[in-house]
N, C-alpha and C positions, 0 to 999 in steps of 0.2 A: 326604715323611715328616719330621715336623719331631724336631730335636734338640734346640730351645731352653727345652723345657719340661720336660726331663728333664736333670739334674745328673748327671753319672755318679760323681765323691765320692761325693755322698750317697747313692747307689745301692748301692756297693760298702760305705759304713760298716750303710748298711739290712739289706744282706745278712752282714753279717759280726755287727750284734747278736744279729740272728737266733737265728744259730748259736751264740753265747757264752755267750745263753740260757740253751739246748739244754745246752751242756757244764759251765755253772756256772762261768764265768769270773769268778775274782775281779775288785774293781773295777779295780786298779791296772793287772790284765794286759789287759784291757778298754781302758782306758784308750791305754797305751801302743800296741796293736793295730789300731786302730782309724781312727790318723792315720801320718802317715812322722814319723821321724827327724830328718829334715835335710833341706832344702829349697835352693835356691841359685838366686836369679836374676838375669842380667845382662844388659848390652847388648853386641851385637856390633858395629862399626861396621865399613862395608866397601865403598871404593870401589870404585864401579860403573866402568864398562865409559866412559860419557859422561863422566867425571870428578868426577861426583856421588859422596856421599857418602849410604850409607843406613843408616840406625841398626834393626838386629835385634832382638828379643828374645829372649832364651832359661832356657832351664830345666833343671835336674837335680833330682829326687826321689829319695832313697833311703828308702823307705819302711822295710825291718825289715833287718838283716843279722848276726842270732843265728845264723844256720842257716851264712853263709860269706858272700864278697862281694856287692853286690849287683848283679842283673843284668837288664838291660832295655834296649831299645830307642832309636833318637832318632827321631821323626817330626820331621817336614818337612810344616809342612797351615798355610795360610794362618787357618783357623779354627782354631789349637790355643788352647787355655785350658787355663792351672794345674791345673785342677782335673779335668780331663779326664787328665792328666800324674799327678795324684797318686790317680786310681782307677787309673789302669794300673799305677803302682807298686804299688800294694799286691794287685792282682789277679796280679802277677807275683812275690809273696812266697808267694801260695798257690799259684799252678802251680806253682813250682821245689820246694815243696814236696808236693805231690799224687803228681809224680813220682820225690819222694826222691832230689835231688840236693843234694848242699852249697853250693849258691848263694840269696842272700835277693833279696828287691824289689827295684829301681830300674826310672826311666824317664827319660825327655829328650825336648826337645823343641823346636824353633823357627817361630818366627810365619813361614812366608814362603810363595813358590809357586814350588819351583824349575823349573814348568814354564817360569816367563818369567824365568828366570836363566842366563845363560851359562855355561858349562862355568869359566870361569875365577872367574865371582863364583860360582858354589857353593862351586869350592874353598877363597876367601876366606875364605868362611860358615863351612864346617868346619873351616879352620884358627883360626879366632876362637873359634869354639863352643871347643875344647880348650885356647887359653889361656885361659880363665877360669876354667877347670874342671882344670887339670891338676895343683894340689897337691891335689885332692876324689877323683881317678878313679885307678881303675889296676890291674892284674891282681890282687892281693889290696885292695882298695879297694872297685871298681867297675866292672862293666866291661860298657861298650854296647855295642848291636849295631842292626843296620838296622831299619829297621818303615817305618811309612807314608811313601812317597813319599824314602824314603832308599836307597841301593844298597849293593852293595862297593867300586867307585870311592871313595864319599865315608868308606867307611871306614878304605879305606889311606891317604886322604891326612888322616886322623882320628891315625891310628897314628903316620903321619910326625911331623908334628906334635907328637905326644906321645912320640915317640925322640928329639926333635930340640932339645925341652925339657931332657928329662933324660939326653941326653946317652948312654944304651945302647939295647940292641935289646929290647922288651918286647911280641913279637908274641901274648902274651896279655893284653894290654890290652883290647884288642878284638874282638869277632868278627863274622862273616860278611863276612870278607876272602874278594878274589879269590883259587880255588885256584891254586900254586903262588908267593903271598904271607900264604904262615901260614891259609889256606880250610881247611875241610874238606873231603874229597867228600861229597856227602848233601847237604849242605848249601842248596842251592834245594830240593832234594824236601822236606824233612823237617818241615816243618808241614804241607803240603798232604798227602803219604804218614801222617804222623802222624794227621790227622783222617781217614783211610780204614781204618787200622788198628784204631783204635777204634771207625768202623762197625761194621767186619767182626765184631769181636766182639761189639758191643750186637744184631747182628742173629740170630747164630747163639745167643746166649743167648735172642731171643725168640723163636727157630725160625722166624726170615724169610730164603726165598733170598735171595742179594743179586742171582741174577740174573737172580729177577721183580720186579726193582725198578728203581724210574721215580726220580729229583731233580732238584730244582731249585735254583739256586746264586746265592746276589748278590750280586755281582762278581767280576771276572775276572783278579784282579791274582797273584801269584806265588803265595799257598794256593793260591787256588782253581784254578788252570792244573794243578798236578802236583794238586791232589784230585781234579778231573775225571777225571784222565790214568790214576790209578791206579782211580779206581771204575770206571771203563769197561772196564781190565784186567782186575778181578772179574765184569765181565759185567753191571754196571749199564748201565742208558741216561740220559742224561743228557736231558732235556726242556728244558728255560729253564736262561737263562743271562742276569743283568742288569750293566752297568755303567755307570758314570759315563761323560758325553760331555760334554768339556772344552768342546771348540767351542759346543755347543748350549746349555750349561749346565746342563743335564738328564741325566735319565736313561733308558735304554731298555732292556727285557727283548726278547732276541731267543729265540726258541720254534721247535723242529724236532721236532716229535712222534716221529720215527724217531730220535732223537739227532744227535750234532754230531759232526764229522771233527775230531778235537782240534785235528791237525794243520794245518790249514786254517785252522781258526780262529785258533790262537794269531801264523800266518801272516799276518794282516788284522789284528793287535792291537797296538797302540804302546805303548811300555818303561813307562807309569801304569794300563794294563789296558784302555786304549779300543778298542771293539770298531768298526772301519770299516764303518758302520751301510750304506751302499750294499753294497758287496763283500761284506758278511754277504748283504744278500739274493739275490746273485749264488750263495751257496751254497747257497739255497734256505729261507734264514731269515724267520719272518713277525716283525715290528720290532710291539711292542707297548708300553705306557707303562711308566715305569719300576719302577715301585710291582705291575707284574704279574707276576712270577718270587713272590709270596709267595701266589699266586691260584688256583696252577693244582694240577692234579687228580694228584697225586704221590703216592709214599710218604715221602719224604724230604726237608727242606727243610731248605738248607746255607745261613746268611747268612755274607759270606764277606768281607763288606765292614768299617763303622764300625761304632761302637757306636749303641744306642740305636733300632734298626730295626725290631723287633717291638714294637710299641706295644698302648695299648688303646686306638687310633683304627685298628688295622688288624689286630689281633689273631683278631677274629673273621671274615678274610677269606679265614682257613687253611681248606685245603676236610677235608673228612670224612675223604677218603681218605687223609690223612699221617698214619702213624702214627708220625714219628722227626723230631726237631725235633738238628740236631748243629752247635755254637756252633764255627764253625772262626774267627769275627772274635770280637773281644775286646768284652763286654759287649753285643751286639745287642738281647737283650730285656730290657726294663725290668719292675721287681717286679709291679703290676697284672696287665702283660701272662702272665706267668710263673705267677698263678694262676691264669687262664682257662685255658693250658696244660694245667696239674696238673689242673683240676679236667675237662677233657677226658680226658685219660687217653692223651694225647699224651707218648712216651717223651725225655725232650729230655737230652741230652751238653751239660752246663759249658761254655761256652767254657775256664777254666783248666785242664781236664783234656782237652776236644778240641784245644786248637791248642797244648797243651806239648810238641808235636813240634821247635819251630824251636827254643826256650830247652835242648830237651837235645842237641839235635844242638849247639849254641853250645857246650855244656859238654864236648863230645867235640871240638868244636872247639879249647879252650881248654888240657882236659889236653893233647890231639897238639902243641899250642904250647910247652907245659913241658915236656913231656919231649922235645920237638925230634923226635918221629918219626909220619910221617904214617900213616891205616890207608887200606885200598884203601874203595872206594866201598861190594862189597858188605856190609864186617864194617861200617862204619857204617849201614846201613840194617838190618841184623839187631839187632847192639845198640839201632837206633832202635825195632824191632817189638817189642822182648822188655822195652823200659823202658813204652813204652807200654799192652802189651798186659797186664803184670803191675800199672799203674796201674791201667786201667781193671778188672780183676780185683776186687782190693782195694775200690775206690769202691763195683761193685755189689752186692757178695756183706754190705757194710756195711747198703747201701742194701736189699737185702733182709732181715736179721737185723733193724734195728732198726726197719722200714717208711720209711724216708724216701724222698721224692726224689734223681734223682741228684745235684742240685747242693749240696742239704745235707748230702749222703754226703761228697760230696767235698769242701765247707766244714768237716764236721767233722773228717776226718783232716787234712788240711791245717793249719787253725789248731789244732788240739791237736799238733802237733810241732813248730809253733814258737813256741808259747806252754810251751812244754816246755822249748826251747830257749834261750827266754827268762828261766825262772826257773831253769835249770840254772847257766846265767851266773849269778844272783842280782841279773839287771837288778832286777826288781820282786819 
């Protein structure tokens, strides 16, 4: 499935006139809404391992931060582009927003593949990334946290790095630290439990059991492992399951028409989400092409992976029988694709309102930092249910009053609080 024909900026500015539209957004707030803030890009240099010397590039976007500091992500993806960087910031202005937390947009980001980096030039990398950035970031600033192809490892030695600068202990600078270095507990669950909580309730408002329900999921990376974990617990079955294979350079959908032993699988899976394509069919899995997890005969189809996935060269390959399209990966279907959707009559969950699981548990992460006291794992996954499940509330009960879909539901509450926010300030 190709990505190079789709811009995800101009996807996210597409989706956001839309709705400005809709709400009568003056030009100015338009204006300012529509792009980031402040942008920042630099080089990292970082002797390797051979005594070579390799020059990185990196990025910070803080897209809107009316609403509080800004809060987003660093990926690690050999194909990152700016622009890819500044749709997630601002898609990360309206999650933080949808689920009504005091935190705005940012994202980051650097060009590399730290599958073929050694533990000691990643830590290089991260230690570079935050001198660059360290008078731009910071617990009332900005403050990252892991995303693609980044862990808690590279964020403690993010943190260090950035104590080490200024000289005190600012273990909210950052989040999705290792537990018992300023981590929350929840914290691995809480995007993938997040996007299963807002199934739970999109299906009980359409009077669907959840456990005569069949889905299919694409990719296998840390959402999607605990989103499995926990639909299965509700008594879904899980059918397909696709991800990336580094080695091959491809991708494959692995298929169990009876569901998957989570456990089993997650066992046969290395720390980027690659699923051991032999050892999978030792479990009894049939290995199909990659591009087939969006093919098969489901109710529920989870992309779980990049952006840009659901296309309108493959849109129309959704079978009949899905009646629930839920965006757990950040941007997956592109606008074209999004009205064959609609005009299906296919119920589909936002990505910024499905996967604001990981940015609020971050933020429970963030206060337990400032006030220096940690909560047990189950009051963070209850607060995680009761922020989420009071979002999604909101988003539908909109989306049913005013006839919209849910993603302009949620487009609208979102940018009207912080375009509220914005001219409360008296920016514009």
């Amino acid at each position: 499935m190709s990505t190079t024909t789709y811009n995800p900026y101009e996807i996210a500015q597409e989706q956001f006139d839309k709705v400005a539209a809709k709400l009568n957004l003056d030009k100015a707030a338009c204006e300012f809404l529509r792009q980031p803030m402040r942008e920042y890009h630099f080089l990292i240099p970082v002797r390797m391992d051979d005594g070579s010397v390799k020059v990185f590039k990196g990025f910070r976007v803080q897209h809107n931060d009316a609403r509080g500091p800004a809060k987003g992500g660093i990926r690690f993806h050999p194909q990152e582009t700016i622009d890819t960087i500044r749709a997630l910031s601002m898609w990360m202005t309206w999650k933080c927003s949808v689920v009504d937390i005091p935190l705005g947009g940012g994202k980051g980001g650097i060009i590399c593949d730290p599958r073929n980096l050694t533990e000691r030039e990643q830590e290089q990398l991260c230690r570079g990334y935050v001198r660059q950035l360290a008078r731009n970031v910071g617990p009332c600033q900005d403050v990252p946290a892991p995303d693609v192809m980044s862990s808690a490892k590279h964020m403690l030695w993010m943190l260090d790095e950035y104590e080490t600068i200024h000289g005190a202990k600012y273990p909210g600078f950052i989040t999705g630290k290792p537990v018992g270095m300023g981590g929350s507990l929840g914290r691995k669950e809480a995007t993938g439990f997040g996007v299963i909580y807002v199934l739970r309730e999109a299906l009980k408002n359409l009077g669907i059991d959840i456990t005569k329900t069949t889905a299919s999921f694409q990719g296998f990376g840390n959402v999607s492992q605990y989103a499995v974990r926990l639909y299965q617990q509700l008594g879904g079955c899980v059918m397909a399951i696709s991800c990336w294979d580094e080695a091959d350079k491809t991708a494959y959908t692995f298929r169990r028409k009876d569901g998957f032993d989570i456990n089993a699988l997650t066992e046969i899976t290395d720390a980027y989400g690659t699923i051991n394509k032999e050892k999978a069919k030792e479990l009894g899995c049939e290995v199909l092409p990659g591009d087939a997890w969006i093919e098969q005969d489901v109710d529920i189809l989870i992309p779980a992976a990049l952006e840009n996935q659901i296309t309108i060269a493959n849109v129309n390959k959704i079978s009949q029988q899905v009646k629930v399209i839920l965006e757990a990966a950040n941007g997956p279907t592109t606008p074209d694709a999004d009205q064959v959707i609609q005009d299906r009559g296919i119920f589909l969950i936002p990505d910024f309102l499905a996967n604001a699981g990981g940015v609020t548990c971050s933020y429970f992460e963030q206060v337990q930092c400032n006030m220096n006291f940690y909560w047990e794992k189950d009051e963070v996954l209850q607060k995680l249910d009761v922020k989420m499940t009071s979002a999604f509330k909101a988003v539908y009960e909109l989306a049913q009053t005013k006839n919209l879909n849910m993603r302009d539901a949620a487009y609208v509450i979102a940018i009207n609080r912080v375009a509220q926010a914005v001219k409360s300030r008296g920016w514009v």
